[in-house]
N, C-alpha and C positions, 0 to 999 in steps of 0.2 A: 743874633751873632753871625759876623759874615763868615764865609766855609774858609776855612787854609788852603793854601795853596797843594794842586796836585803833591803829594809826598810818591818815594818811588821804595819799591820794595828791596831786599838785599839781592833776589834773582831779577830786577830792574824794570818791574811792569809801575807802569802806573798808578795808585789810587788816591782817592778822595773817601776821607770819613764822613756820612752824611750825621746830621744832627734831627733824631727826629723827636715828635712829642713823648709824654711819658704815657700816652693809653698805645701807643703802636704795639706794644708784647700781646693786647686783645686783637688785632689783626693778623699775626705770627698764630696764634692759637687757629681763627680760623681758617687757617688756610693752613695747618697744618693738621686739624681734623677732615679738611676737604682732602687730601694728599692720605689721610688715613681712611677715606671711605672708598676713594681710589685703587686702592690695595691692598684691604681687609686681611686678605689672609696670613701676606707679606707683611703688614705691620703689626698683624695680632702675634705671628711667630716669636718676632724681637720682642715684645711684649709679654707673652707666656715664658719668654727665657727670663725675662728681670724678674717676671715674679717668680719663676720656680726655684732662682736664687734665694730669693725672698723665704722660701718654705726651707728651703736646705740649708739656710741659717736659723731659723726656727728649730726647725727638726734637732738640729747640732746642738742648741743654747741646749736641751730637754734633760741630756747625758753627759757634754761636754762643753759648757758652755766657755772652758777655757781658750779652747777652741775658733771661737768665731772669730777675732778678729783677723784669723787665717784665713776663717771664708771669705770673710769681709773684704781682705787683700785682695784676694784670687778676684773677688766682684771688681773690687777696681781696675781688675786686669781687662776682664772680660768688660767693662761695658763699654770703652771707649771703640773697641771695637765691633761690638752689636750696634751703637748708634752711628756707626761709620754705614753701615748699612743701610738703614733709616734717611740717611743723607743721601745716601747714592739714589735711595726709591724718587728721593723728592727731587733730585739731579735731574732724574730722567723724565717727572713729569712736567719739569721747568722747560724743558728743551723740546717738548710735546712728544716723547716718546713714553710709549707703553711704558713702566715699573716694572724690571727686570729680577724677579725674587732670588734666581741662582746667580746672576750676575753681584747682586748685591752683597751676597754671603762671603763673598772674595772681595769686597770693595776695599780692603784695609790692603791689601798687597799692591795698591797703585800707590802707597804711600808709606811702605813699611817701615824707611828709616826713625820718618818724623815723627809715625806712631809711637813706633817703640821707645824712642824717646822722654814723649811727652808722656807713654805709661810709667815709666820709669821717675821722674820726675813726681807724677801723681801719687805713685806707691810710695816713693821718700817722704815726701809730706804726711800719706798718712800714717806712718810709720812712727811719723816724729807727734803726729797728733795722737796716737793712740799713746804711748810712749806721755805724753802731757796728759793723759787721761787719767793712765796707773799711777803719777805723780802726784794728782788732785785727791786720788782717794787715797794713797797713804798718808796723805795730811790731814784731808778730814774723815776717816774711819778709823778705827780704833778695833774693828776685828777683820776677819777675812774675806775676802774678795765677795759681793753681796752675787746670788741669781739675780735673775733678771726681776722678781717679784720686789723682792725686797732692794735693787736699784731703784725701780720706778719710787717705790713708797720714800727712798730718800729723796732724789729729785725732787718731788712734788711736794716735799713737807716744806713750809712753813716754819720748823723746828732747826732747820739747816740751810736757811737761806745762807750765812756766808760759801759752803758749796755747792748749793745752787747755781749762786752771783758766779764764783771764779768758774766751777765747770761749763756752764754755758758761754761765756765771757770764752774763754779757751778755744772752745767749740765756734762761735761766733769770729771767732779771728780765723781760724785756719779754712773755716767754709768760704767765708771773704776772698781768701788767698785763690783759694781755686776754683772759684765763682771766677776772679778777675783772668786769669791766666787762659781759662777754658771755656770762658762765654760763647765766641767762634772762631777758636784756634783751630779742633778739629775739623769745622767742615771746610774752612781755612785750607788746610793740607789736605783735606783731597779734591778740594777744586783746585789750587795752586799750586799744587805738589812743592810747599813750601817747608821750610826744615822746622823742628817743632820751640827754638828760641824766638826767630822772624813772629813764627805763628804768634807766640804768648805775648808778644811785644805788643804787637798789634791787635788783641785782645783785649792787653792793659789800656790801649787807646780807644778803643771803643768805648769803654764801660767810662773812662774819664772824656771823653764827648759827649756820652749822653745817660750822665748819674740818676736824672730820673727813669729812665725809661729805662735803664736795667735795674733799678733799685726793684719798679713795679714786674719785671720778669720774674726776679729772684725770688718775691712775692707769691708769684703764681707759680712757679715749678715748685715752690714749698707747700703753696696748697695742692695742687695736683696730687704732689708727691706722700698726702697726709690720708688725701680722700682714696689715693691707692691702699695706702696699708689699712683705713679703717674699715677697708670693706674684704678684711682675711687675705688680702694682696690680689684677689680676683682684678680689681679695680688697676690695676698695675699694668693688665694683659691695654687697657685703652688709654690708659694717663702718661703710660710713659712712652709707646711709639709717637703720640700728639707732642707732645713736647720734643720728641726728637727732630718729627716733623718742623715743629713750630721754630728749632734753633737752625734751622737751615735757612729759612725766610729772615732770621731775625740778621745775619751774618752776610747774605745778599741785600739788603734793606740799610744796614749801617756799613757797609761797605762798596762802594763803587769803585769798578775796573776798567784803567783807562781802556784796554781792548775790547774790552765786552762795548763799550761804547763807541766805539771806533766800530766796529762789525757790524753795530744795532745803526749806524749811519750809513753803513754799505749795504744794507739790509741780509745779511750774510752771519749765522749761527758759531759763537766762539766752539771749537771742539772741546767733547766734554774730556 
């Protein structure tokens, strides 16, 4: 398929969508575990934060499991901003500069409006998914709100496949939604200090240029993100900095800027 024509942003830079194969999400992997052995302690940090989330919604479900999806919130507050971080380490070893672990800790305030935004946006969505969740089980339960024990044992029965089908189906649509919105909108906005609609737009064009090859991302951040929790969330402290790594590559790789290439002719480095 031939490429489109340069498209120009809404602040008026350049770019071109590149169209690549669908194994490129295993090149973003490594080179987003090189980036993570680069800065171990820096990415194991944003790491031990996802999962001590992880434990602190655990901990919660034990007493109050009504609870969690307050936590659950609060996480979607917080991670878009931990992986803003994550972003900035892999910024700086793209530009051949040492990974700046206190610089990075503040990397969300070179872009506060669009973050805030785009968290804002995130948190409505789950809001509206959790909210389709309590829907699903007043339809199909018939007693009180299940623990987490006896959730799982419904999930996975066989006995309830019609709420299986629609809960997952539910679930499977709104991960969709902000799969596509947030593929690489955030590192988007902090490389382009772009606003967080521009950002999603241009997200949504990415992922419709190139369906295989975020089909197969979506894939691996879903295993990542399994072989994290089955290993008590310890797995989390290195699955999930790589992957943040890995979405920084993926968003430089399906995104070309016409001044970055314009600079890279002058031989002359864009500022970061």
């Amino acid at each position: 398929m031939a490429a489109p024509p340069p498209l120009v942003s809404p602040q008026g830079a350049r770019y071109e969508l590149r169209e690549l194969p669908a194994y490129a999400p295993f090149a973003w992997l490594v080179r987003g575990w090189d980036d993570f052995r680069a800065a171990p302690f820096a990415s194991g940090f944003y790491g031990a934060s996802f999962a001590a989330m992880g434990w602190a919604i655990l901990a919660l479900y034990d007493f109050a499991y009504q609870y969690v999806s307050t936590l659950a919130g609060a996480f979607l507050l917080a991670a878009p901003f931990l992986a803003t971080g994550l972003y900035a380490l892999s910024r700086d070893r793209e530009a051949g500069r040492k990974p700046a672990f206190l610089a990075s800790l503040a990397a969300w305030r070179e872009n506060l409006g669009g973050l805030g935004i785009y968290v804002l946006v995130i948190t409505v969505i789950f809001l509206v998914w959790a909210r389709a969740s309590l829907v699903t089980f007043a339809l199909f339960s018939t007693g009180a709100m299940p623990d987490l024990k006896n959730f799982l044992a419904k999930a996975f029965s066989l006995g309830n496949i019609e709420f299986v089908l629609v809960y997952f189906a539910a679930g499977a649509m709104f991960a969709t939604l902000v799969f596509a919105v947030s593929v690489v909108s955030v590192p988007m906005m902090l490389d382009r200090n772009n606003d967080a609609v521009s950002a999603a737009i241009l997200s949504v064009q990415v992922l419709a240029r190139n369906p295989a090859a975020m089909a197969v991302w979506a894939l691996l951040i879903v295993l990542f993100t399994v072989i994290g929790l089955a290993t008590a969330l310890v797995g989390l402290v290195v699955t999930m900095p790589v992957i943040g790594h890995a979405t920084w590559h993926a968003y430089r790789d399906c995104v070309a800027w016409g001044d970055d290439e314009d600079a890279a002719r002058e031989g002359v480095s864009r500022p970061a």
